[in-house]
C-alpha positions in Angstrom: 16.0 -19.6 -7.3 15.6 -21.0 -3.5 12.2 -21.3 -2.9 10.1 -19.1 -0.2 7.7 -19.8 2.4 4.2 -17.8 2.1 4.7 -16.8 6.1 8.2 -15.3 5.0 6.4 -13.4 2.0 3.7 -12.2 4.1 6.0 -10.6 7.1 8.0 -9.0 4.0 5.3 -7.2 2.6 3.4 -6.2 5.8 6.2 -5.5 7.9 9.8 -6.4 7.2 10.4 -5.0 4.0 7.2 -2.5 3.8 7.2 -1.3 0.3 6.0 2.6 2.5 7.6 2.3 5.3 11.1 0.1 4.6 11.8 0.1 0.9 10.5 4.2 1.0 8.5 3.5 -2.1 5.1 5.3 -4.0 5.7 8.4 -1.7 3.1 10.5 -4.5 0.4 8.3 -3.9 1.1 8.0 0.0 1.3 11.7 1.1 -1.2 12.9 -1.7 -4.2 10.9 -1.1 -3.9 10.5 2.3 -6.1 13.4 3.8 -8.9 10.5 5.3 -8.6 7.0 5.9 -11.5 5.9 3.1 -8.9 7.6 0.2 -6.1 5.3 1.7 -7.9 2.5 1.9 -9.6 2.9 -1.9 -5.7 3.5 -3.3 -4.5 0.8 -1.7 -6.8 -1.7 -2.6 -6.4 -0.2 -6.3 -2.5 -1.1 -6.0 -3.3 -4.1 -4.8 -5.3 -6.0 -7.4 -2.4 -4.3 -10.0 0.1 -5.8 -8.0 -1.3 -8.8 -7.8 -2.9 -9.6 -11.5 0.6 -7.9 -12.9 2.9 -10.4 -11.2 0.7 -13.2 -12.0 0.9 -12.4 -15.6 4.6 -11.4 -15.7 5.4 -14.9 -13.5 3.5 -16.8 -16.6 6.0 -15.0 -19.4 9.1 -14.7 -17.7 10.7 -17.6 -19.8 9.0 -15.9 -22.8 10.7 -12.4 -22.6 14.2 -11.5 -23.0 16.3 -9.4 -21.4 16.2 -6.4 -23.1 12.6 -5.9 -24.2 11.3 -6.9 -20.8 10.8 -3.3 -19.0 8.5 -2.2 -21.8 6.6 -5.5 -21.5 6.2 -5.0 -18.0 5.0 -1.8 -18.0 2.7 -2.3 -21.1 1.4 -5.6 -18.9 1.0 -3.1 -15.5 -0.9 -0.2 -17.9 -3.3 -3.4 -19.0 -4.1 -4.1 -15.6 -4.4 -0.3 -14.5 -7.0 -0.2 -16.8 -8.8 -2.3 -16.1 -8.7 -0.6 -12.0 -9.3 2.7 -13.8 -12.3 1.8 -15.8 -14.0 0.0 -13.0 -14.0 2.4 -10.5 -15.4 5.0 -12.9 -17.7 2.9 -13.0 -18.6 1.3 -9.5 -17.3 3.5 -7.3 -17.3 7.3 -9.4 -17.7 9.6 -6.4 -14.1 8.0 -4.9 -12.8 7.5 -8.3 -13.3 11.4 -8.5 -11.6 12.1 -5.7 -8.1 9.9 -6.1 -8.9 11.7 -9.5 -5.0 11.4 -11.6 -3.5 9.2 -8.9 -5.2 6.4 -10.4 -3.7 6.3 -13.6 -0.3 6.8 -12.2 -0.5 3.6 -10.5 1.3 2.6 -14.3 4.4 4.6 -13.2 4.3 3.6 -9.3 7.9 2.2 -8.0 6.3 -0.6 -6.1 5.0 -2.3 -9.4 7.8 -2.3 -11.6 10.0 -2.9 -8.4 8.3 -6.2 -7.6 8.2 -7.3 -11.4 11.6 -6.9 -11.6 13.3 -8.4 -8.2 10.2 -10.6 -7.6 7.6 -11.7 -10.3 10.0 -12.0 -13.2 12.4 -14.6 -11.4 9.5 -16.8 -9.1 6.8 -19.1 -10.0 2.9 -17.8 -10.1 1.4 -18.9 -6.9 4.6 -17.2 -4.9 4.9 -14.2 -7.3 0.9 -13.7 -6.4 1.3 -14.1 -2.9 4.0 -11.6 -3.1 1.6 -9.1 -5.0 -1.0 -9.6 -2.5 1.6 -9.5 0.3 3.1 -5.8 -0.5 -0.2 -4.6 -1.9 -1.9 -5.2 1.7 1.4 -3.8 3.4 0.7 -0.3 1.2 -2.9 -0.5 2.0 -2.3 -1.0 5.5 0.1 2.0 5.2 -2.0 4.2 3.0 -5.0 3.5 5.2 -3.7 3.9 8.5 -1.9 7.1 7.3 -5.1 8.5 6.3 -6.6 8.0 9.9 -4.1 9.4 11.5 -4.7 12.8 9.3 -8.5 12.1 9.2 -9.3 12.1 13.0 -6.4 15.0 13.8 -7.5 17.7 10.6 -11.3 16.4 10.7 -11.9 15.0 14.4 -13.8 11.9 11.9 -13.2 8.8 10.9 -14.3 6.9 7.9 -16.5 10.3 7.4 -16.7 9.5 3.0 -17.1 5.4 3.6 -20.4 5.8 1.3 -18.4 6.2 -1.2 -16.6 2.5 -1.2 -19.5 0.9 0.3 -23.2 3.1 -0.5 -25.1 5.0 1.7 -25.9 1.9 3.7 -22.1 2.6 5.6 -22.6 5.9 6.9 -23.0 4.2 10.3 -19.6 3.1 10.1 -18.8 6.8 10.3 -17.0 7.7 13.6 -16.6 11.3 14.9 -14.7 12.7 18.3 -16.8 14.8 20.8 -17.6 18.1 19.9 -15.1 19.5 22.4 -12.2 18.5 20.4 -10.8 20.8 18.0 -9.1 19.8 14.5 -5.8 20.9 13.5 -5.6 21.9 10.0 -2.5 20.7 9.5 -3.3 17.1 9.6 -4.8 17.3 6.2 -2.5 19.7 4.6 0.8 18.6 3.0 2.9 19.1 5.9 0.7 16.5 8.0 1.5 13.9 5.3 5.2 14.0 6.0 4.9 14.5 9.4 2.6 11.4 9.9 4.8 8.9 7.6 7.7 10.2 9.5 6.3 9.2 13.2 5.0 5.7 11.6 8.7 5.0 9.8 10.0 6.0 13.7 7.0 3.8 15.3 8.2 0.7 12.9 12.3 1.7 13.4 11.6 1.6 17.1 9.4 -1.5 17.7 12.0 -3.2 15.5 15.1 -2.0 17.3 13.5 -3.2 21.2 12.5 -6.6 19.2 16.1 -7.0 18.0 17.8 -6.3 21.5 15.0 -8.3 23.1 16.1 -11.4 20.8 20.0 -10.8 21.2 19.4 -10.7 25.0 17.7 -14.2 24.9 20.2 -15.7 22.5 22.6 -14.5 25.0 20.9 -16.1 27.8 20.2 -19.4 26.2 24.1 -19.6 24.9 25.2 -18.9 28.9 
């Protein structure tokens, strides 16, 4: 297995190959818990330390498992790790733990988890199969997050309005709210503003990809002349 580079990892799971916004991946999680950017951010970061302790683990047996026992040893190993996520924000963080409520536990059955133990963790070593957790586990935070803004600000006119509930009472400053003249659209936090945000942040990504392709073909063409 040719080996990767960390930078090449970290574009894949940010940007090029997006587990939200690319591969079209955890689509429950992304349009359920998205009605405010703190819910984002608290799902993501959730996916992210499964991601990233599952891979480790599943890097360190790969040699051990065979074939045809190894999808119910990766999901046992990803249920382990869930857990662990599920138990400890019951207990540190309850009122946001409340409020992703079953979306937690489904984390076990999440595409991205099982997708990356399969193509990535099960045939790379343990420092690039964590990097790669980490990698698409940021990318579907970043996602979740900025998703959850977006529907935030234009249902609520706030921002960050339940960060006490990741961070204690001490972050309420961190709060941010639009003037009083601006009037929230309901439909930013209702169902139909999930899809319609994803779809204009797949179209923002599509775009910005497309001008940086022509950009680079018109240069190659130039430096070729």
């Amino acid at each position: 297995m040719a080996t990767l580079s960390y930078s090449h990892i970290i574009h894949n799971g940010l940007w090029g190959n997006n587990p939200n916004l690319v591969q079209i991946l955890g689509m429950c999680p992304l349009l359920a818990t998205t009605t405010n950017a703190v819910n984002g951010l608290g799902m993501g970061l959730a996916t992210t330390l499964v991601l990233f302790g599952s891979n480790i683990v599943i890097s360190l047996i790969r040699d051990y498992v065979s074939s045809e026992i190894r999808i119910p040893i990766f999901v046992l190993i990803i249920a382990s790790f869930v857990t662990i996520v599920d138990l400890s924000m019951n207990a540190y963080v309850n009122d946001l733990y409340k409020m992703l409520g079953i979306y937690i536990p489904l984390i076990v059955v999440n595409c991205i988890i099982i997708g990356r133990a399969e193509a990535f963790a099960s045939k790379h070593g343990i420092l690039t199969s964590a990097m790669d957790g980490l990698a698409m586990g940021f990318g579907t935070t970043l996602v979740l997050t900025t998703l959850g803004a977006i529907r935030e600000l234009v249902g609520n006119g706030t921002l960050f309005s339940q960060v006490h509930m990741m961070f204690g009472d001490g972050a309420r400053g961190l709060t941010l709210a639009l003037p009083e003249n601006f009037h929230p659209a309901l439909v930013g936090i209702l169902p139909p503003g999930a899809f319609i945000g994803l779809a204009l942040l797949i179209a923002l990504k599509n775009a910005f990809d497309m001008r940086t392709f022509r950009v680079s073909v018109d240069t190659q063409k130039v430096v070729t002349r």
